[in-house]
N, CA, C and O atoms as a Tripos MOL2 file, in Angstrom:
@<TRIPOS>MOLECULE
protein
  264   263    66     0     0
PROTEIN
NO_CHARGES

@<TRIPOS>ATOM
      1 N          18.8690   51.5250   67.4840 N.3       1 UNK1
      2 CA         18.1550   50.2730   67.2670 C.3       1 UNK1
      3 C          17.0910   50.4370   66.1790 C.2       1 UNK1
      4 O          17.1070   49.6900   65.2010 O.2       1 UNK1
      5 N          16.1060   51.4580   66.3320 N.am      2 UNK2
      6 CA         14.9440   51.7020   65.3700 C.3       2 UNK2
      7 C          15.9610   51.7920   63.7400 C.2       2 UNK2
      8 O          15.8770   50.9840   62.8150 O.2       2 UNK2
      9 N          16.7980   52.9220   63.7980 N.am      3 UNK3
     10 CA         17.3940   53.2970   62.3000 C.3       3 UNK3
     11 C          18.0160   51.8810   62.0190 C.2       3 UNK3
     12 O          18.2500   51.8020   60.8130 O.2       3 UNK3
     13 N          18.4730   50.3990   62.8830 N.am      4 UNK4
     14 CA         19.0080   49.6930   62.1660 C.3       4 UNK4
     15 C          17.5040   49.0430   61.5580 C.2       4 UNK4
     16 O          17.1350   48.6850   60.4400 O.2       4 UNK4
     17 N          16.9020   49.0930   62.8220 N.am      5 UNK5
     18 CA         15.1350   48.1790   61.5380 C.3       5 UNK5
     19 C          14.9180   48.6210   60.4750 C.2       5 UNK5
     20 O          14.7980   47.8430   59.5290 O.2       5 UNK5
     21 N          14.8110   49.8580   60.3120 N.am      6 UNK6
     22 CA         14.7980   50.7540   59.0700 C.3       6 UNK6
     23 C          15.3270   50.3140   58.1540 C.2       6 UNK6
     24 O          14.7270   49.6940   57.2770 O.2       6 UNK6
     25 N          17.1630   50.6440   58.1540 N.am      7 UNK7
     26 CA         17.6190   50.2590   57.3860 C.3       7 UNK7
     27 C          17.5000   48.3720   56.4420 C.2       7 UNK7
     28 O          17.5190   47.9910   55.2710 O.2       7 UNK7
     29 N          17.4090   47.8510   57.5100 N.am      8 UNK8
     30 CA         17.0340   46.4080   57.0630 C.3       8 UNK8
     31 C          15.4670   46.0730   56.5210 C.2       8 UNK8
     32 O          15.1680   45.2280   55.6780 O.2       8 UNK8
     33 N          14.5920   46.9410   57.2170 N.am      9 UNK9
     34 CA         13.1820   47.2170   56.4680 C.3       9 UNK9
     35 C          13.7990   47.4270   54.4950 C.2       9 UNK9
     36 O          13.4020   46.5820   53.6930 O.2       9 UNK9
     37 N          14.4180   48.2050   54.1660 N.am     10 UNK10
     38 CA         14.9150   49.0360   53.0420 C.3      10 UNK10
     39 C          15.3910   48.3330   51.6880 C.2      10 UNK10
     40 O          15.2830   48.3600   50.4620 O.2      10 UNK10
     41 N          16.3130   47.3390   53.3430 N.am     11 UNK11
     42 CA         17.1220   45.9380   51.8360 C.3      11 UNK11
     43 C          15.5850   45.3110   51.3870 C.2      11 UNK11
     44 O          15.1550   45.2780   50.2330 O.2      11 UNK11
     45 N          14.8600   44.8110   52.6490 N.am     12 UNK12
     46 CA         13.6210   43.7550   52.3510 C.3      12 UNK12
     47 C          12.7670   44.5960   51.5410 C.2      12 UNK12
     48 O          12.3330   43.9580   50.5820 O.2      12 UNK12
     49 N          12.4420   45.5730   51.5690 N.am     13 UNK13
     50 CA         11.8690   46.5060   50.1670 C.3      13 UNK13
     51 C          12.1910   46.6690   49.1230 C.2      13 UNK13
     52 O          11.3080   46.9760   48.3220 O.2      13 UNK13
     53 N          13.2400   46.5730   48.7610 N.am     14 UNK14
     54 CA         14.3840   46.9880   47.9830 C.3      14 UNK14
     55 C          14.2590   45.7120   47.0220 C.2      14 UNK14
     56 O          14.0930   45.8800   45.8130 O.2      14 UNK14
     57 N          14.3420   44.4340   47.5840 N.am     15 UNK15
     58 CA         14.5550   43.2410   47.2980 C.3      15 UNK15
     59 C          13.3010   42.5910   46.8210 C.2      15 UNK15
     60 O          13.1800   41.9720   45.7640 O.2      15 UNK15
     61 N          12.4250   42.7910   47.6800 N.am     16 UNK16
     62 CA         10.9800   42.4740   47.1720 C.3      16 UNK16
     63 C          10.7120   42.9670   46.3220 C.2      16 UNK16
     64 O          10.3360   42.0960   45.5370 O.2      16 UNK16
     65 N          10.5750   44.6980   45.5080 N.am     17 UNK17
     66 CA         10.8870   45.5570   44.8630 C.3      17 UNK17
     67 C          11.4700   44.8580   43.4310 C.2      17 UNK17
     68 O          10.6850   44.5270   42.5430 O.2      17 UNK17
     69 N          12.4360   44.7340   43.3510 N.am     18 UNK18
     70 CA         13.0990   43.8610   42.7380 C.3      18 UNK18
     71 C          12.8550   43.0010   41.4880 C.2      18 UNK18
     72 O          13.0380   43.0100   40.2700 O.2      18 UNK18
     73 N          12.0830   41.8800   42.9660 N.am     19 UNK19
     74 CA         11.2010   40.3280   42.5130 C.3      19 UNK19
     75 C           9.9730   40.6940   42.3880 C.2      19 UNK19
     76 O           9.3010   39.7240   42.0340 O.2      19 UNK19
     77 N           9.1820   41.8950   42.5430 N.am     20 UNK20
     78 CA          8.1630   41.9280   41.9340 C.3      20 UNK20
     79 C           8.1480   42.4180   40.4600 C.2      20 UNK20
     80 O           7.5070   41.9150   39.5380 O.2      20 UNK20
     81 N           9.2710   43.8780   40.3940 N.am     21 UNK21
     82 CA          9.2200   43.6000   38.5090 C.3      21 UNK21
     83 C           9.4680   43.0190   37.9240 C.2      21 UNK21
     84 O           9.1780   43.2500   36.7500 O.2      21 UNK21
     85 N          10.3160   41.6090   38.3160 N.am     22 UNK22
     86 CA         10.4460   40.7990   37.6130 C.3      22 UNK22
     87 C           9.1640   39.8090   37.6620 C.2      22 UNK22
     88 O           9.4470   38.7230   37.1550 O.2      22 UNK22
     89 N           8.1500   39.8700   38.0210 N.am     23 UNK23
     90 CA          6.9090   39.3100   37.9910 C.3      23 UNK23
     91 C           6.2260   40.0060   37.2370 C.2      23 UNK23
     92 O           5.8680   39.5070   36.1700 O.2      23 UNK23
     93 N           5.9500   40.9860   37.4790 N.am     24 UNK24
     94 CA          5.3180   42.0540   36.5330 C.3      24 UNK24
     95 C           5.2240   41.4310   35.0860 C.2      24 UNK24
     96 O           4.2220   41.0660   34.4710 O.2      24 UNK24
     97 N           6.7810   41.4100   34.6530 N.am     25 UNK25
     98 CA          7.4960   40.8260   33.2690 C.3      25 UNK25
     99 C           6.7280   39.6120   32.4710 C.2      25 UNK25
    100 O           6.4890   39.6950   31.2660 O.2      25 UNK25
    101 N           6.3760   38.5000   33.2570 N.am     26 UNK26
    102 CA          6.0380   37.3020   33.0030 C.3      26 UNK26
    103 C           4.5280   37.3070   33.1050 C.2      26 UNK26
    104 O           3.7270   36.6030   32.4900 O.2      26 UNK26
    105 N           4.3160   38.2110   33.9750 N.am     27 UNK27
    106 CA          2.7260   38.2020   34.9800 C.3      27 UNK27
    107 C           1.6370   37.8670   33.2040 C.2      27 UNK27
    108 O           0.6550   37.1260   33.2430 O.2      27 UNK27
    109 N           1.9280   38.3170   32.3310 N.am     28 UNK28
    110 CA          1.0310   38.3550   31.4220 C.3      28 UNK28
    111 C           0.5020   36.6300   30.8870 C.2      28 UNK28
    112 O          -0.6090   36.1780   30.6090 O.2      28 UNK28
    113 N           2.0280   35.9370   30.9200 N.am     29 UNK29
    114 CA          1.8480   34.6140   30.6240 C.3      29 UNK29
    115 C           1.6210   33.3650   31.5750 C.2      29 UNK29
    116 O           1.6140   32.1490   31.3810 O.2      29 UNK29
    117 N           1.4550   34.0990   32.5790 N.am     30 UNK30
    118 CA          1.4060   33.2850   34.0540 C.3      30 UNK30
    119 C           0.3120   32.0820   33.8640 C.2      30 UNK30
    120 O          -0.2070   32.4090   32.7960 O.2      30 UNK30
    121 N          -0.1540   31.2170   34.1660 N.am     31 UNK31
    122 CA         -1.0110   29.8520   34.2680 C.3      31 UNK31
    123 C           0.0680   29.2290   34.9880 C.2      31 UNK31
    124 O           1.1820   29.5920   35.3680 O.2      31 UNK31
    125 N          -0.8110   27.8750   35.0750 N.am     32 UNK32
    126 CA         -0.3440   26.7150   35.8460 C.3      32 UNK32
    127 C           1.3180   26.4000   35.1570 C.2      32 UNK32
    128 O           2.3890   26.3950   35.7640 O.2      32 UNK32
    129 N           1.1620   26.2580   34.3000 N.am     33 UNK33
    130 CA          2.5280   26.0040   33.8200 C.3      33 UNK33
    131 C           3.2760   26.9490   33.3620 C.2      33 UNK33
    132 O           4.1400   27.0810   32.4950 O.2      33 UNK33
    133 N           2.8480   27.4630   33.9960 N.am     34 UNK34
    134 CA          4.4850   28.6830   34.2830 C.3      34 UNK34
    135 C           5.3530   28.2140   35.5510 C.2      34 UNK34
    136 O           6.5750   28.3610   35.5790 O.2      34 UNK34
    137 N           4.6140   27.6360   36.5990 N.am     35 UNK35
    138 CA          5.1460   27.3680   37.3100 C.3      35 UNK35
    139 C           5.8740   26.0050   37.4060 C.2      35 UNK35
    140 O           6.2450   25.5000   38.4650 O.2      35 UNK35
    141 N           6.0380   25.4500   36.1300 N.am     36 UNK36
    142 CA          7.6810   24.5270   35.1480 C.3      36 UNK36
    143 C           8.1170   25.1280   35.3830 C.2      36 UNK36
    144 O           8.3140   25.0990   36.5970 O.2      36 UNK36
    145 N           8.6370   26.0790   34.7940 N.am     37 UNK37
    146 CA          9.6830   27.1910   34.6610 C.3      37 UNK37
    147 C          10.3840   27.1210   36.3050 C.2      37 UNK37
    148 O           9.6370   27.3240   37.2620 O.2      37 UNK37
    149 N          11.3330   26.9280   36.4460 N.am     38 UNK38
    150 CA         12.0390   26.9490   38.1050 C.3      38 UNK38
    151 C          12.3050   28.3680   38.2880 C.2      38 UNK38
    152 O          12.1870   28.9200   39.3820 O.2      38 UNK38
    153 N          12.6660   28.9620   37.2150 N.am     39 UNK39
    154 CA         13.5690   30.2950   37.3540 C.3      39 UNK39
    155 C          12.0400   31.3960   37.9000 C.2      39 UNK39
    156 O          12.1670   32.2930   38.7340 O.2      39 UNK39
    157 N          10.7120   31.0580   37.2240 N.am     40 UNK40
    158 CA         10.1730   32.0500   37.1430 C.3      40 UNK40
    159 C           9.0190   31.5430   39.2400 C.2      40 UNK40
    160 O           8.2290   32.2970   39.8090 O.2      40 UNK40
    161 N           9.4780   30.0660   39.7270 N.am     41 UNK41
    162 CA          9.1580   30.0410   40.5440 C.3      41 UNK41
    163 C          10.0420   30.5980   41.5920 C.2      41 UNK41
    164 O           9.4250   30.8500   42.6270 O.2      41 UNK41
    165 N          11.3210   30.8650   41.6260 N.am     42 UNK42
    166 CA         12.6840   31.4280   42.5230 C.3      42 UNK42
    167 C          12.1390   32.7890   42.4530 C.2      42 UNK42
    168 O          11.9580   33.3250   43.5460 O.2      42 UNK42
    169 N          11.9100   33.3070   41.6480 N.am     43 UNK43
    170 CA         11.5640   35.0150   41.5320 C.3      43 UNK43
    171 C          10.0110   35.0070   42.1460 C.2      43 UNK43
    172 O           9.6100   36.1710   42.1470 O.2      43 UNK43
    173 N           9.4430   34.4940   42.4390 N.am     44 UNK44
    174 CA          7.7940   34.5410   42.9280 C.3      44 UNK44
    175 C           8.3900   33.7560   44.5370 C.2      44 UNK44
    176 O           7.7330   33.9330   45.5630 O.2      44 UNK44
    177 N           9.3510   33.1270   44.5450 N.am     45 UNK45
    178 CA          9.4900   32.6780   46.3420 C.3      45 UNK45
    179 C          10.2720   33.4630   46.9840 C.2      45 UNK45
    180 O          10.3930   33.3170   48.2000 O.2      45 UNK45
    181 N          10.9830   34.4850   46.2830 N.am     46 UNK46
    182 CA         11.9450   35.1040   46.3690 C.3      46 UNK46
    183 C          11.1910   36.6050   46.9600 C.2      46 UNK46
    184 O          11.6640   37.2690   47.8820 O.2      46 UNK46
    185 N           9.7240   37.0080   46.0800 N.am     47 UNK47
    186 CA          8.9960   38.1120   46.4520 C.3      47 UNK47
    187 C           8.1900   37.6930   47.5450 C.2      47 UNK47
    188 O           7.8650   38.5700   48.3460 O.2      47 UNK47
    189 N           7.7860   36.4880   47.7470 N.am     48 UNK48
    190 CA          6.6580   35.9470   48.6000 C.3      48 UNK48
    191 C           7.9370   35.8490   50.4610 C.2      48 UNK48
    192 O           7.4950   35.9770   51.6030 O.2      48 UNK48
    193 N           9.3040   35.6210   50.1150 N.am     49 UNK49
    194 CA          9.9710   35.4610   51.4460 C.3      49 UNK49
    195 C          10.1040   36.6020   51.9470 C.2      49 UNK49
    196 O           9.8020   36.7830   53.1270 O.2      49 UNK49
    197 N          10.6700   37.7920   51.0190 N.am     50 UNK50
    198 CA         10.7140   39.2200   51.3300 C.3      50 UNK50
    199 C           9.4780   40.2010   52.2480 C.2      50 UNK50
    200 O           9.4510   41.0810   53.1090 O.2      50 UNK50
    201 N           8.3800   39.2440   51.2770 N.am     51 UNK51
    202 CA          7.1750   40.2030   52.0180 C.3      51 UNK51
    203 C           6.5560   39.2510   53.5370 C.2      51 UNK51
    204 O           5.6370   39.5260   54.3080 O.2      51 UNK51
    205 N           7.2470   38.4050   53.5180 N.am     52 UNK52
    206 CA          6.8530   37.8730   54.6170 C.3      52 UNK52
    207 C           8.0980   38.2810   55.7330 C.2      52 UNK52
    208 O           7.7360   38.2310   56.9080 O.2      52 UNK52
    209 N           9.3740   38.6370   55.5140 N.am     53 UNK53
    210 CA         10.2400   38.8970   56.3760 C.3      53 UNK53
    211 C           9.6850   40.3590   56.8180 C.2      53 UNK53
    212 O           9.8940   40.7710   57.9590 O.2      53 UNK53
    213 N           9.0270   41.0590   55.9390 N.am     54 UNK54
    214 CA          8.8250   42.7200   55.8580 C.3      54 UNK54
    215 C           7.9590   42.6450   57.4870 C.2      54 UNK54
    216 O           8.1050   43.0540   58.6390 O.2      54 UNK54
    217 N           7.0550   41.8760   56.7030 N.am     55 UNK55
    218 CA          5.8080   41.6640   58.3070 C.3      55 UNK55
    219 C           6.2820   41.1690   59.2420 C.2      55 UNK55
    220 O           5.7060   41.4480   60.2940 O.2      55 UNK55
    221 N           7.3790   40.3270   59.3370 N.am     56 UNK56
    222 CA          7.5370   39.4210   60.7350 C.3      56 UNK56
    223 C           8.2770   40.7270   60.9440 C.2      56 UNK56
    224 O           7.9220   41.1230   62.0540 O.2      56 UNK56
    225 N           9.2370   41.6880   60.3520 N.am     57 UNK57
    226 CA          9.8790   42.6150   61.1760 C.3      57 UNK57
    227 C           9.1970   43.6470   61.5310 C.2      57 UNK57
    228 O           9.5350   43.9840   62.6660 O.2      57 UNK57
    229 N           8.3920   44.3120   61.0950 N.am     58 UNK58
    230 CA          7.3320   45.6550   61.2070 C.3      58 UNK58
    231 C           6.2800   44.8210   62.4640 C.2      58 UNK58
    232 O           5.3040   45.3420   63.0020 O.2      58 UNK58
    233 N           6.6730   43.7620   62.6570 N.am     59 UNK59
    234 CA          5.3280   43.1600   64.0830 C.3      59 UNK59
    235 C           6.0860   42.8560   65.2240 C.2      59 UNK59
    236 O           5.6780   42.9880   66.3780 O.2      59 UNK59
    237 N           7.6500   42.2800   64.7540 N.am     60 UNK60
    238 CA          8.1130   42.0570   65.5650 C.3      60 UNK60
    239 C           9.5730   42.7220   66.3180 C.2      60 UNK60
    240 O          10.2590   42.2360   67.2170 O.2      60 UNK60
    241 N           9.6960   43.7210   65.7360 N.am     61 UNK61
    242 CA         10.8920   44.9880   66.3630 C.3      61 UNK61
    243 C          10.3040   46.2540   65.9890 C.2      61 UNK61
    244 O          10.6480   47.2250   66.6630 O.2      61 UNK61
    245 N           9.3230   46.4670   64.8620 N.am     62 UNK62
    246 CA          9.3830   48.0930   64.6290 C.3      62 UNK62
    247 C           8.4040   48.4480   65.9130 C.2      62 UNK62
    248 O           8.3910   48.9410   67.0410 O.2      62 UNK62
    249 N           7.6470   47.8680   64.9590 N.am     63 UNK63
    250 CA          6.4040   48.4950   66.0150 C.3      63 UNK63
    251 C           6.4290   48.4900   67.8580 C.2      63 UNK63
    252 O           5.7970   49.3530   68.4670 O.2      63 UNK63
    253 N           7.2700   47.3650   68.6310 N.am     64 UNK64
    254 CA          7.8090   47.0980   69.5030 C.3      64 UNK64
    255 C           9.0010   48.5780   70.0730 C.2      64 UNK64
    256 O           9.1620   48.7670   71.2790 O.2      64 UNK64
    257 N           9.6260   49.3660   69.1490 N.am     65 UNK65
    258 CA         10.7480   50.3770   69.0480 C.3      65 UNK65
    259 C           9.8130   51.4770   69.1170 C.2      65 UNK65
    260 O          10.1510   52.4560   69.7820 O.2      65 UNK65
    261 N           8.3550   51.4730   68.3650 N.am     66 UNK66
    262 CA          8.0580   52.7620   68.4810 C.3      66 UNK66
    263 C           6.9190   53.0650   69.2740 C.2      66 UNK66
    264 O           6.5730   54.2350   69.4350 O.2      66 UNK66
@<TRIPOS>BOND
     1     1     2 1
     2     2     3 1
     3     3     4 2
     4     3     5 am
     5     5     6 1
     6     6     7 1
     7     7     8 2
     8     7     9 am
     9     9    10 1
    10    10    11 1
    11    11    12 2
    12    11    13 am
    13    13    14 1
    14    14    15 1
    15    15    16 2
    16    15    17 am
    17    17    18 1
    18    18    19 1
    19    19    20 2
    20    19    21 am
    21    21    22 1
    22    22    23 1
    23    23    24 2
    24    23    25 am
    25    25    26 1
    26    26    27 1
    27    27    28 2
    28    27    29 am
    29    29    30 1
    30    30    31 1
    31    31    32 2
    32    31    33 am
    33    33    34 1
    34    34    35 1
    35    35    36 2
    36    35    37 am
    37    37    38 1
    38    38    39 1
    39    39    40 2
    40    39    41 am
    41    41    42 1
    42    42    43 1
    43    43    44 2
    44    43    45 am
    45    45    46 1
    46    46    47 1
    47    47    48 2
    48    47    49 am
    49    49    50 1
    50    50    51 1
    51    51    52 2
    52    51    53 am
    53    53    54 1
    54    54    55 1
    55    55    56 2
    56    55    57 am
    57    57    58 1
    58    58    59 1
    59    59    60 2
    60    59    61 am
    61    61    62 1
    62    62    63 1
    63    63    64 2
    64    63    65 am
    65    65    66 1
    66    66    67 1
    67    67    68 2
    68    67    69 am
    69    69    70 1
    70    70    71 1
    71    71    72 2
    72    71    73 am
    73    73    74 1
    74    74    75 1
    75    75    76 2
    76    75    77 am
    77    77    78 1
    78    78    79 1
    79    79    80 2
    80    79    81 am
    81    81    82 1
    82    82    83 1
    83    83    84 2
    84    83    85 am
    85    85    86 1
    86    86    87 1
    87    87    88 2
    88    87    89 am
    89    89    90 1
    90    90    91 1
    91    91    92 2
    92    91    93 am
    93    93    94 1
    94    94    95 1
    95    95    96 2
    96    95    97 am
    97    97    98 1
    98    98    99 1
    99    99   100 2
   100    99   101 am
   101   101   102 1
   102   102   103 1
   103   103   104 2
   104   103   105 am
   105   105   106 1
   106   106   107 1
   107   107   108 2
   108   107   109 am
   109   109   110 1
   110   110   111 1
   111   111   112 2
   112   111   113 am
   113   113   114 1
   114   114   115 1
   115   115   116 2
   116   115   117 am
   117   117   118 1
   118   118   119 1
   119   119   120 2
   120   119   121 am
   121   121   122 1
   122   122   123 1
   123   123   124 2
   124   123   125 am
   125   125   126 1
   126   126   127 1
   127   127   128 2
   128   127   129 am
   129   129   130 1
   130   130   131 1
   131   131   132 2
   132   131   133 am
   133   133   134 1
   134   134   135 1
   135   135   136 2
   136   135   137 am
   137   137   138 1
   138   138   139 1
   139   139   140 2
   140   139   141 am
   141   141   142 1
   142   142   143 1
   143   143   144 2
   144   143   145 am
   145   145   146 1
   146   146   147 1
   147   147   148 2
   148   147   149 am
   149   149   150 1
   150   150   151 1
   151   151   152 2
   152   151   153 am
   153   153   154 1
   154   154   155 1
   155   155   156 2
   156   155   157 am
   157   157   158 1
   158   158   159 1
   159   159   160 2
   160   159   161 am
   161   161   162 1
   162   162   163 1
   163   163   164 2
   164   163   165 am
   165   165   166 1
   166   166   167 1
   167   167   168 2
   168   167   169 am
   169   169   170 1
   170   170   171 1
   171   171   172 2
   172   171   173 am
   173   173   174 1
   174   174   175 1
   175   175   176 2
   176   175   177 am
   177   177   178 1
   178   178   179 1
   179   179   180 2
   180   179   181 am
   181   181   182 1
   182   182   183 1
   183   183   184 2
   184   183   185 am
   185   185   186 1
   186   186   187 1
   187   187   188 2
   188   187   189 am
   189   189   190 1
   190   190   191 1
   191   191   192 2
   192   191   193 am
   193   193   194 1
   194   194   195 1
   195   195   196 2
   196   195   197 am
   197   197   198 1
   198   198   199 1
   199   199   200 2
   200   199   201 am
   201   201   202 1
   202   202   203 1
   203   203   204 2
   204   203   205 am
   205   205   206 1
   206   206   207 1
   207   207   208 2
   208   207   209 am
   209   209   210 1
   210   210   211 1
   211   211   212 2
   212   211   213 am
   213   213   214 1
   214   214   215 1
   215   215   216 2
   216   215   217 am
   217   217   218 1
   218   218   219 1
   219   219   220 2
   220   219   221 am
   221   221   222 1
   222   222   223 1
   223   223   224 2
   224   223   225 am
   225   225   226 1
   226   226   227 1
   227   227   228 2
   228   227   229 am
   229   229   230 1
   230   230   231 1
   231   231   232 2
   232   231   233 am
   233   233   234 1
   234   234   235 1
   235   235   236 2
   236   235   237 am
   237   237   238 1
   238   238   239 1
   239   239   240 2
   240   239   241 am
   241   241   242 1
   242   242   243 1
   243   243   244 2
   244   243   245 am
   245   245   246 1
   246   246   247 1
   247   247   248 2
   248   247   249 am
   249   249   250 1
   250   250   251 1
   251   251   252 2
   252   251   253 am
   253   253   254 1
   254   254   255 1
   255   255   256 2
   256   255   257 am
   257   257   258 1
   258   258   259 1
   259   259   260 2
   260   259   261 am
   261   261   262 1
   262   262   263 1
   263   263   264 2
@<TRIPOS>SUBSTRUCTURE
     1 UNK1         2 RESIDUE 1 A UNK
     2 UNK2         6 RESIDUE 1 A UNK
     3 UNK3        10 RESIDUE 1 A UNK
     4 UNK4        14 RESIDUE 1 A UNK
     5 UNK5        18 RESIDUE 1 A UNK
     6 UNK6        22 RESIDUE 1 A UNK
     7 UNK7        26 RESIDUE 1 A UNK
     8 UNK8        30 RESIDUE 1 A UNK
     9 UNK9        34 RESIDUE 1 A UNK
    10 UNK10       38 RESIDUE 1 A UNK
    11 UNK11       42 RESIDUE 1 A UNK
    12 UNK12       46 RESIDUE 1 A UNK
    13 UNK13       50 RESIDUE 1 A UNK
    14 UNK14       54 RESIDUE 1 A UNK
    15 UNK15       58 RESIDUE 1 A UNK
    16 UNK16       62 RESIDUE 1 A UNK
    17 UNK17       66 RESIDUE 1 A UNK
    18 UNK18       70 RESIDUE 1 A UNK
    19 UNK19       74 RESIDUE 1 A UNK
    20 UNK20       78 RESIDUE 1 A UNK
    21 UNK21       82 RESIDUE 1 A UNK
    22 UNK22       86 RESIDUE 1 A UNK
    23 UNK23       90 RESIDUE 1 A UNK
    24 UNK24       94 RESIDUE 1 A UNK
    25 UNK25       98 RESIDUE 1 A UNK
    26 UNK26      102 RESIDUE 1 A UNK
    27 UNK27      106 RESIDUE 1 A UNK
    28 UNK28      110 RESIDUE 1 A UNK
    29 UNK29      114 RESIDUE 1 A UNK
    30 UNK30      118 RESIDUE 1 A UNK
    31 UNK31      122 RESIDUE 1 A UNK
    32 UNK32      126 RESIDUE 1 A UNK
    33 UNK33      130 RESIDUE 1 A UNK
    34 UNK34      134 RESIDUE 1 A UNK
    35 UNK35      138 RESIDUE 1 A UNK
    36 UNK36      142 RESIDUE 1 A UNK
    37 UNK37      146 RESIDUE 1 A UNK
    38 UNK38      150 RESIDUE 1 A UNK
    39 UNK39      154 RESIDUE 1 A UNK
    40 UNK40      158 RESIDUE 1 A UNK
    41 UNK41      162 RESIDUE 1 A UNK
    42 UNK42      166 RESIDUE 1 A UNK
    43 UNK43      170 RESIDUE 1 A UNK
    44 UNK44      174 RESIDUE 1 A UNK
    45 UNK45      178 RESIDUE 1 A UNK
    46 UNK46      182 RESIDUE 1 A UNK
    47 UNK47      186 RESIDUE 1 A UNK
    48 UNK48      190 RESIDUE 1 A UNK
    49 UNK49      194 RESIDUE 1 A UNK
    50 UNK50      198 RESIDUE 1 A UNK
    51 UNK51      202 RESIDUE 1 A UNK
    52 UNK52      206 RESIDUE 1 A UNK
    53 UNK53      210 RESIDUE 1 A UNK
    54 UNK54      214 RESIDUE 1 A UNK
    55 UNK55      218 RESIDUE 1 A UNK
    56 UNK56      222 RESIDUE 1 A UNK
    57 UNK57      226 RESIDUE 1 A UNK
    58 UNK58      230 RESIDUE 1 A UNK
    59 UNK59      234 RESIDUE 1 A UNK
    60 UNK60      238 RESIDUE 1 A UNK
    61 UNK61      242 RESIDUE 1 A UNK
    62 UNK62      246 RESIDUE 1 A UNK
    63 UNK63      250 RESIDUE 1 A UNK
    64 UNK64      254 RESIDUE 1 A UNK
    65 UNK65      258 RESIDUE 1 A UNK
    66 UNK66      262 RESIDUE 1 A UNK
């Protein structure tokens, strides 16, 4: 049970990981209207869902497993 949280901890790291260098990338030109851009708001909801799945799982099975 714990090694499958893990492993699914890994994708959501992995993935967040991801969508944050691709923030990184843009991060320089960022203001209000960057967030026109749809593509560069999918990659910022995309890091913001990841790190919120990270916590609901590390509160709600890891820590519960160990």
């Amino acid at each position: 049970m714990i090694e499958e949280t893990f492993q699914t901890l890994d994708l959501h790291i992995s993935r967040a990981d991801n969508a944050y260098q691709e923030v990184i990338l843009f991060s320089e030109d960022m203001d209000v209207h960057a967030l026109d851009d749809f593509d560069k708001v999918k990659v910022i909801d995309s890091f913001i869902f990841r790190f919120i799945k990270i916590q609901d799982l590390m509160g709600n099975k890891l820590f519960r497993e160990v």
